[in-house]
TILOKOL-891392 format. One line per 8 residues: number of its first residue (from 1); for each residue x, z, y of C-alpha. Coordinates in Angstrom, 3 decimals, always signed. Example, Ala and Ser with C-alpha at 12.3 -4.5 7.8 and 13.67 -1.06 7.14 Angstrom:
<kelums>
1	+12.300,+7.800,-4.500  +13.670,+7.140,-1.060;
</kelums>
This chain:
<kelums>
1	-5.658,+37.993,+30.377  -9.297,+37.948,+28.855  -10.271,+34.926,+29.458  -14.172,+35.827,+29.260  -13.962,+38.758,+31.870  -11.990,+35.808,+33.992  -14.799,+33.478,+33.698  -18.035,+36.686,+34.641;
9	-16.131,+37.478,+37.565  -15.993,+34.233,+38.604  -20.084,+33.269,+38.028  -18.862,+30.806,+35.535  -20.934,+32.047,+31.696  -24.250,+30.756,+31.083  -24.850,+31.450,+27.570  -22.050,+32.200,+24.873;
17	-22.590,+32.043,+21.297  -22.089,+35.775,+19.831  -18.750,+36.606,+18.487  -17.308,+34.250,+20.894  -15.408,+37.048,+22.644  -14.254,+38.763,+19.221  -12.764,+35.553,+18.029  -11.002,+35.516,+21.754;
25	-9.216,+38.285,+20.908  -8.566,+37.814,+17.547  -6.125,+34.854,+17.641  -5.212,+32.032,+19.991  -7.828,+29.926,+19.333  -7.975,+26.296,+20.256  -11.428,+24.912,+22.289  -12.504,+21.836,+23.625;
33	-14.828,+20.175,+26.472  -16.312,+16.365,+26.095  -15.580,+14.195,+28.616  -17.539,+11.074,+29.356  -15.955,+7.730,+30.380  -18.174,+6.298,+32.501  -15.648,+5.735,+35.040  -11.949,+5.263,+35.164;
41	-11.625,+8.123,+37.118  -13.135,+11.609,+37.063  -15.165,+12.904,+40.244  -15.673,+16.903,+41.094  -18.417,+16.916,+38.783  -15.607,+17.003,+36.085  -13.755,+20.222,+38.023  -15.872,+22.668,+36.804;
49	-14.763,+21.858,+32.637  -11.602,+20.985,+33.825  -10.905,+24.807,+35.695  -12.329,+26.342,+32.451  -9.796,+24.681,+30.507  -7.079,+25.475,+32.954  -8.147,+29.114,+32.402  -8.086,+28.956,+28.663;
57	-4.981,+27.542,+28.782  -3.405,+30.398,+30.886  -4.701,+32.932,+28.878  -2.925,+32.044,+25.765  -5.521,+29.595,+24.200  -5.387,+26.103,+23.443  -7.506,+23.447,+25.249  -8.715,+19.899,+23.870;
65	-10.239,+17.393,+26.364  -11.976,+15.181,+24.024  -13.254,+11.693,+26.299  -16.301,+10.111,+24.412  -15.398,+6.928,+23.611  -17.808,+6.871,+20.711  -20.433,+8.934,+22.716  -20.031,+7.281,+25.869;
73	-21.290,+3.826,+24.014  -24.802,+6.299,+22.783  -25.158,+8.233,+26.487  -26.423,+11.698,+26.555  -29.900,+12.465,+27.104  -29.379,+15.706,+28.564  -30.355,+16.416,+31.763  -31.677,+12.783,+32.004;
81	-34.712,+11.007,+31.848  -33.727,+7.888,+31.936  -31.805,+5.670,+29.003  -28.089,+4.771,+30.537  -25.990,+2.012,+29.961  -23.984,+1.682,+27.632  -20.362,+0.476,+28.047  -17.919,-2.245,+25.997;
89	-15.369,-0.793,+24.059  -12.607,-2.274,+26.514  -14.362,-0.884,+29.526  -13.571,+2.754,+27.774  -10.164,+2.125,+27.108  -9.573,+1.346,+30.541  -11.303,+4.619,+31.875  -9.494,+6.501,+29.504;
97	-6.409,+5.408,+30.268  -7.243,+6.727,+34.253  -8.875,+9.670,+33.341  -5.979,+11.040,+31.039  -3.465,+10.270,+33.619  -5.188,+12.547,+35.799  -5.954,+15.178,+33.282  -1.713,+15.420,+33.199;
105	-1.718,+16.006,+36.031  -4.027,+19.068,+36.308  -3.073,+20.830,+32.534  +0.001,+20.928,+30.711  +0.099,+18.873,+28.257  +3.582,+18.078,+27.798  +5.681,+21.513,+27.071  +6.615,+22.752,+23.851;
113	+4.611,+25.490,+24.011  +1.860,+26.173,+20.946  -0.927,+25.919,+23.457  -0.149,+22.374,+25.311  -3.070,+20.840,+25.391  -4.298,+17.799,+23.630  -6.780,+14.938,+24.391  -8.836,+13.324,+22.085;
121	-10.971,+10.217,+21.934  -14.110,+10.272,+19.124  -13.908,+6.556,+18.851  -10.928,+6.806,+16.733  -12.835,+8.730,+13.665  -16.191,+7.629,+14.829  -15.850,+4.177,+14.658  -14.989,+3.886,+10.749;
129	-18.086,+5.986,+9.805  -20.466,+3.188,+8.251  -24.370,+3.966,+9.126  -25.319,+5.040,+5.682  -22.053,+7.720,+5.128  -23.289,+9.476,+8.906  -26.755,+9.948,+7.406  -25.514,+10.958,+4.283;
137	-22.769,+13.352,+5.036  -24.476,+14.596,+8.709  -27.908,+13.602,+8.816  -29.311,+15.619,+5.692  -27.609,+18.913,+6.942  -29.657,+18.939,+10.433  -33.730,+19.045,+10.284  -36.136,+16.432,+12.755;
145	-37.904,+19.688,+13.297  -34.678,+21.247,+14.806  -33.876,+18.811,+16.839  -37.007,+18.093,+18.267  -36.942,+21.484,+19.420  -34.381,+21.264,+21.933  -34.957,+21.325,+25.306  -33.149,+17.814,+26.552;
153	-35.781,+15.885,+23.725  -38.147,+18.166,+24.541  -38.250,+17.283,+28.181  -38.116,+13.124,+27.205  -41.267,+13.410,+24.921  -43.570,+15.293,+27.785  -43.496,+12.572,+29.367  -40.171,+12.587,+31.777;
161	-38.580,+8.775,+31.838  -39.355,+6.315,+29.206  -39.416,+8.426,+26.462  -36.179,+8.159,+24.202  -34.571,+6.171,+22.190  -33.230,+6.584,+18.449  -29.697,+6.024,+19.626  -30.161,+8.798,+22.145;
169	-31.736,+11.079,+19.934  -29.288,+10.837,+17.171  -26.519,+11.997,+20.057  -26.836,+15.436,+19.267  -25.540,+14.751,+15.505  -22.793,+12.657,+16.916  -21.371,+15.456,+19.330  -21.832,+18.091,+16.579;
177	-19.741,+15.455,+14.139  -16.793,+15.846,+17.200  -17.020,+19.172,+16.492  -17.141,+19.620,+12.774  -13.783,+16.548,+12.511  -12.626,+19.026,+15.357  -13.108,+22.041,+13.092  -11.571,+20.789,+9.861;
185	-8.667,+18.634,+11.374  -7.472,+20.377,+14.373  -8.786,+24.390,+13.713  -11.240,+23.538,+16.918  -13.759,+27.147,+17.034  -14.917,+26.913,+20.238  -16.895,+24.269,+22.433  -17.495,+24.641,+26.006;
193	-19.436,+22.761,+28.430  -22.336,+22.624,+31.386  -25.517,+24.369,+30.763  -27.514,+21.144,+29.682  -24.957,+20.906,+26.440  -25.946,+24.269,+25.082  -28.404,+22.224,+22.246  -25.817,+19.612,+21.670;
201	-22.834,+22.413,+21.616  -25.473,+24.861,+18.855  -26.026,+21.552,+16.572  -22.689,+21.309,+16.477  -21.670,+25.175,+15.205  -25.235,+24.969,+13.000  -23.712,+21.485,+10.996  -19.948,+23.791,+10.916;
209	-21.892,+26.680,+8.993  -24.419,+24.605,+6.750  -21.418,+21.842,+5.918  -18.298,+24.277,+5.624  -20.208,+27.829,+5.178  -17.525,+28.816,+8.244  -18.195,+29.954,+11.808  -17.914,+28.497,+14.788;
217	-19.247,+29.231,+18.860  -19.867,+27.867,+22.066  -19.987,+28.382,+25.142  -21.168,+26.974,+28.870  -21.128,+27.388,+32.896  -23.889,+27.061,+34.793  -24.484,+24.017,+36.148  -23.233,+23.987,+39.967;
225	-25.815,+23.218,+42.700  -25.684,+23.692,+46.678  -27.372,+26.525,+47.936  -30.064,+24.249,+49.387  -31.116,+22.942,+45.647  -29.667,+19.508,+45.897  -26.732,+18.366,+43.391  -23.232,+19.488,+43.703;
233	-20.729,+16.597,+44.490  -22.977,+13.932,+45.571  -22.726,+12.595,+49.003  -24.763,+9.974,+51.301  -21.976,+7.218,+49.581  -22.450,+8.721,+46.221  -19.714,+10.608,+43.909  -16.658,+12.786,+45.360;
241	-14.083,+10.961,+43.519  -10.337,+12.561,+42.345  -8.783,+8.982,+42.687  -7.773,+8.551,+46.240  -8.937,+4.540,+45.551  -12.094,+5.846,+45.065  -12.673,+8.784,+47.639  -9.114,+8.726,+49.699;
249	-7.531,+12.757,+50.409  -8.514,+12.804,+53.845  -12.967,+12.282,+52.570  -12.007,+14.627,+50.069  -10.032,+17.351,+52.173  -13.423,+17.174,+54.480  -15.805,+17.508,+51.817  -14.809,+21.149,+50.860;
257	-14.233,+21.476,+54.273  -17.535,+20.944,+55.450  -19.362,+23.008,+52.394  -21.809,+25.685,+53.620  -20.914,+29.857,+54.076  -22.805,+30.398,+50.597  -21.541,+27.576,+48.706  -18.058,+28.495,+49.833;
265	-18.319,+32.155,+48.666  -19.833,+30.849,+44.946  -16.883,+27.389,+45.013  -13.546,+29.721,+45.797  -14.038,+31.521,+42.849  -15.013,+28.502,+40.432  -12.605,+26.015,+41.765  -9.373,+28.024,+42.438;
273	-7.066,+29.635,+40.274  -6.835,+32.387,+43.141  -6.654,+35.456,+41.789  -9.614,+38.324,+41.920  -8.166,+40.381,+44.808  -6.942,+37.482,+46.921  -10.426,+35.672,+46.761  -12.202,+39.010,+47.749;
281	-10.143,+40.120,+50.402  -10.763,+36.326,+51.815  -14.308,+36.664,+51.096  -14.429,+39.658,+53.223  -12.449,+38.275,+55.919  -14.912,+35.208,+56.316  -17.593,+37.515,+56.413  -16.229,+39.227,+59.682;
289	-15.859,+35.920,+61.406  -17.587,+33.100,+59.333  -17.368,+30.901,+62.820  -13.391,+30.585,+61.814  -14.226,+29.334,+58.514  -11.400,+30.709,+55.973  -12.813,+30.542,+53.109  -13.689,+26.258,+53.523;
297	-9.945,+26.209,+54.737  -8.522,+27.705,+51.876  -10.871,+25.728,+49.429  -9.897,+22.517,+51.237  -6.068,+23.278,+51.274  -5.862,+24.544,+47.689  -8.137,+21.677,+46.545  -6.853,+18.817,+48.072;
305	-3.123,+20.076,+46.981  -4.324,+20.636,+43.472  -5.286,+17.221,+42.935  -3.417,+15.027,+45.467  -0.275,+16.617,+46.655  +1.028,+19.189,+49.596  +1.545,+15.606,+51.878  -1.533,+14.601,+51.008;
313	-3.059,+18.180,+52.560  -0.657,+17.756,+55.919  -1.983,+14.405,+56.239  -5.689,+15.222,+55.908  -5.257,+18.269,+58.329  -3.170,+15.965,+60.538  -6.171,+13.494,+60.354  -8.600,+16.273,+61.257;
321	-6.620,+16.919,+64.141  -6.937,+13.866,+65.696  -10.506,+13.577,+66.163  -10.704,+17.718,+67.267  -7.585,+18.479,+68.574  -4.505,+17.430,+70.725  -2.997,+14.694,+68.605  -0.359,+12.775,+69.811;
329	-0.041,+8.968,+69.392  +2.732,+9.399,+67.040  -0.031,+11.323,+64.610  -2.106,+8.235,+65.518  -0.039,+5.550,+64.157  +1.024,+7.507,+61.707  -2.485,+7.243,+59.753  -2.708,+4.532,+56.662;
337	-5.717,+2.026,+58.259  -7.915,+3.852,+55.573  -7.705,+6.712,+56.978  -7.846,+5.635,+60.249  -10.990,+3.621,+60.433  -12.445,+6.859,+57.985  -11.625,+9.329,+60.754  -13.206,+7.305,+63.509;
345	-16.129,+6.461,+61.422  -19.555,+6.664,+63.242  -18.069,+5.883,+66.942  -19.302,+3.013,+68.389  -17.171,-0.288,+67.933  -16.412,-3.080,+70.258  -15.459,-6.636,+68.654  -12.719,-8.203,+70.752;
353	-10.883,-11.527,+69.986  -7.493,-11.824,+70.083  -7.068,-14.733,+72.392  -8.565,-12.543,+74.839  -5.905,-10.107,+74.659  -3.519,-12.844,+75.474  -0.243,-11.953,+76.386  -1.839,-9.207,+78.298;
361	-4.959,-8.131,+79.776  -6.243,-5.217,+82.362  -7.286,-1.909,+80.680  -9.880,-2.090,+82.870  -11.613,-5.611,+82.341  -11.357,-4.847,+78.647  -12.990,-2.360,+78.344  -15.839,-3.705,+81.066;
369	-16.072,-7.418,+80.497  -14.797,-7.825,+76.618  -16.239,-4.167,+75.662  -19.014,-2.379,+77.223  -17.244,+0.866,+77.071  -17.537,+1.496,+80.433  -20.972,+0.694,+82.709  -18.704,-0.691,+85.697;
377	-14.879,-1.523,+86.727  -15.835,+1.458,+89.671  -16.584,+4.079,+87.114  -14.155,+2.699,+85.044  -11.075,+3.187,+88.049  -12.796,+6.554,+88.992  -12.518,+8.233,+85.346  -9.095,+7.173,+84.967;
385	-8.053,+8.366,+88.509  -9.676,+11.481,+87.355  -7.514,+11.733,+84.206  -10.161,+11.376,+82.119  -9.244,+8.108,+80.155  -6.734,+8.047,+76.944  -5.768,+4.519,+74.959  -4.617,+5.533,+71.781;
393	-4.194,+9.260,+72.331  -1.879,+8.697,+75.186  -3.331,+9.202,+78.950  -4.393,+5.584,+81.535  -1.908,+6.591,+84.381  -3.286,+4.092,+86.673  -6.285,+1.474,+87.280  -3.630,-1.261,+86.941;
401	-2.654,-0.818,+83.727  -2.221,-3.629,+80.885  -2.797,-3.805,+77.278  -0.871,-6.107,+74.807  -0.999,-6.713,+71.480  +1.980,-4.301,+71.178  -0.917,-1.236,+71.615  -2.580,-2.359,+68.917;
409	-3.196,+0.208,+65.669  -2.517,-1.337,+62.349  -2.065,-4.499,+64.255  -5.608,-4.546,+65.077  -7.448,-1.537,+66.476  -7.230,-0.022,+69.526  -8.945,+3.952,+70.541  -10.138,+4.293,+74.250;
417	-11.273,+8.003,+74.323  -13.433,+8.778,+77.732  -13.118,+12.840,+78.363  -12.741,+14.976,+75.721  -15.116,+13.481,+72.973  -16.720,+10.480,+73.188  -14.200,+7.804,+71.539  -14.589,+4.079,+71.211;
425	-12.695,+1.875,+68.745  -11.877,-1.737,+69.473  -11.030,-4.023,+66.543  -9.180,-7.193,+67.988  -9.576,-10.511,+65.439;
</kelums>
C-alpha cells in the first residue's frame, strides 16, 4: 500500500516536506509522532497521530511514538497563547506509564516483525544535556532570525497572550534535538504531526542537514475541527477521554454517535481503518437516508470497539436502548451505576429517604407524597389504569401496588417512566 495516496484519500496531508514520498518508496523507513503527557491518559485529540501511525505501520513502515517527557516540562507554544504549566518529573512518569498501555493496545508493538513499533521518552537523552553543551552543539546551528519567523512565535509577539517566554521559545530546538538523536540513533527520516507542528517538525530536518549534511522530511494532517468552527473533541465537560475512568464507553459510544452529517462524512475516513470502497459505498448510503444515520453508527461501533472492546459496544448500544427503545428490566439492572445514572442524566430527580420506603410503601403515595412525580393520587391511579406507568422498565399493573427496597437499582435508584418519554429517577438514602 502507498501509504501517502492512503492518507489524500482520506483528507489527512497538510503539508509534506518534498521527497517525502520518494523516500516512501525507497525503503521501509521508520517515522515518529510526539506525544505530550499532560495526562495519564490520551483523549481523541490524540486519534488523529495515532491512525496515521496505524497506517504507516500497515504499509510496511515503522512507527515511533515518542511521549515528551523532556518537552512536556517546556510546553509547546504552538497553537497557544498562553504559557502552560509545567509538570514534575514523577507526574510524567505516571502519564506515561497510562498512555503507553493504551498505545499497546491500538499498534503492535510486540511481534517480531522489523516494523513493531517503538515508544520513546526524550527525557532519557534530554535530561543529561548540560545548558552550555545544548547551546553549543544545537543552538549555533539554528539562527534567532529563523526562528522568529515562524508562525507559532510569530503569533505570541503580535500581541496574542502574554507574549513568550525563553523556555517556550527555545522548544522548537528541543523538538528538532528529538529528531536529530532520532536520526542518528534509531535511522528516524520522517516526522509527522498536526498542522501547528509544521515549524517545530522543519527546525528539526533544517538542524539534520546543517549538523549531519543528511536529509530528512516531515509531514502533517490538518488539524480536525467540526463543521461549525468549534474544536474537535471538546465537550460541555471538557475532553473525550480513551480511559473509560475518565470518559466511560457508553459517553464515548454517544459522542461519535451524536456527530453531525458533515463531520461524519470527513471522521469515517480519518478515524477508521475502513477501507476506500467500504467507506464510499456507506457514504452513499447515508446520503439516501441520512435520517437512519449509518455512517454515526458505524463510526460509533468501530470506534468504541477499537478502543474499548466488542462488550463494551453491546453494552453502550444496550444502554442506548434503554432510554429510546423497549428495554427490558433485565437490560436495566444489568447497567454498572455509572452508566446508569449517565444514561438517565438530565431527567428530573426525586430525593427519597430510606426509612420512608420502610418495609414497603404504595407506588402511588411515593411517587405523590415523597416525590412530586405525579400532580395527584387521581391522575396518578388513572395513568396507571391506562397502562401508561412503568417502575423500572417493567409495567404498574394496578393502583395497589407496593415498592420495597427489593426494586431498588444499584441498591438505591429507582426509574418511574410516565408514557413513552418522560422518566423520573428516584435516589433512596
Amino acid at each position: 500500500m502507498n501509504f501517502v495516496e492512503e492518507l489524500k484519500w482520506r483528507g489527512m496531508i497538510q503539508d509534506m516536506v518534498p521527497g517525502t514520498e520518494e523516500q516512501l518508496a525507497k525503503e521501509m523507513t521508520t517515522a515518529y509522532v510526539g506525544i505530550d503527557p499532560t495526562a495519564d491518559s490520551l483523549h481523541i485529540g490524540h486519534l488523529v497521530s495515532i491512525m496515521i501511525l496505524k497506517h504507516f505501520q500497515r504499509c510496511g513502515h515503522k512507527p515511533i511514538f515518542l511521549v515528551g517527557g523532556a518537552t512536556g516540562m517546556i510546553g509547546d507554544p504552538s497553537g497557544k497563547s498562553l504559557e502552560r504549566n509545567l509538570l514534575d518529573e514523577e507526574t510524567l512518569r505516571r502519564n506515561q506509564e497510562g498512555i503507553k498501555a493504551q498505545l499497546m493496545h491500538l499498534v503492535d508493538f510486540t511481534s517480531e516483525a522489523p516494523n513493531a513499533a517503538e515508544l520513546v521518552n526524550n527525557y532519557d537523552w534530554m535530561k543529561n544535556y548540560s545548558f552550555l553543551e545544548f547551546i553549543r552543539d544545537i543552538g549555533k546551528h539554528i539562527t534567532v532570525n529563523y526562528m522568529m519567523a515562524k508562525d507559532s512565535v510569530k503569533k505570541r509577539f503580535s500581541g496574542e497572550g502574554d507574549g513568550m517566554s525563553f523556555t517556550e521559545f527555545t522548544y522548537q530546538l528541543v523538538q528538532g534535538c528529538d529528531f536529530l538523536h532520532l536520526y542518528l540513533h534509531k535511522n528516524c527520516k520522517l516526522q509527522m504531526g498536526g498542522s501547528d507542528q509544521w515549524g517545530n517538525i522543519t527546525t528539526g530536518t533544517e538542524l539534520i542537514r546543517r549538523k549531519t549534511g543528511g536529509e530528512a522530511f516531515g509531514l502533517t494532517c490538518p488539524l480536525i475541527k467540526k463543521s461549525d468552527g468549534t474544536k474537535f473533541g471538546k465537550t460541555e465537560s471538557g475532553n473525550v477521554w480513551l480511559d473509560a475512568r475518565y470518559t466511560s464507553p457508553y459517553k464515548f459510544y454517544q459522542f461519535w454517535l451524536n456527530v453531525s452529517d458533515e463531520d461524519a462524512e470527513r471522521y469515517i475516513k480519518i478515524f477508521t481503518m475502513l477501507d476506500r470502497e467500504t467507506i464510499e459505498k456507506l457514504i452513499d448510503e447515508h446520503r439516501q437516508a441520512p435520517h437512519l444515520r449509518v455512517l454515526q453508527k458505524t463510526l460509533a461501533k468501530e470506534l468504541t470497539c477499537m478502543i474499548h472492546s466488542e462488550a463494551e459496544y453491546e453494552k453502550a448500544v444496550a444502554a442506548s436502548g434503554i432510554l429510546f427503545g423497549n428495554a427490558t428490566a433485565d437490560a436495566l439492572r444489568s447497567l454498572d451505576e455509572q452508566t446508569f445514572l449517565q444514561v438517565f442524566e438530565g431527567v428530573p430527580r426525586f430525593d427519597v429517604s430510606a426509612s420512608a420506603l420502610g418495609g414497603g410503601i404504595s407506588f402511588v403515595n411515593l411517587c405523590t407524597e415523597q416525590a412530586a412525580i405525579f400532580p395527584s393520587k387521581g391522575e396518578a391511579r388513572k395513568l396507571i389504569q391506562g397502562g401508561g406507568v412503568s417502575l423500572n422498565k417493567e409495567k404498574v399493573t394496578g393502583v395497589d401496588a407496593t415498592v420495597s427496597a427489593s426494586d431498588l437499582i444499584s441498591g438505591k435508584y429507582l426509574l418511574v417512566q410516565k408514557g413513552k418519554k418522560n422518566y423520573f429517577l428516584i435516589t433512596v438514602q
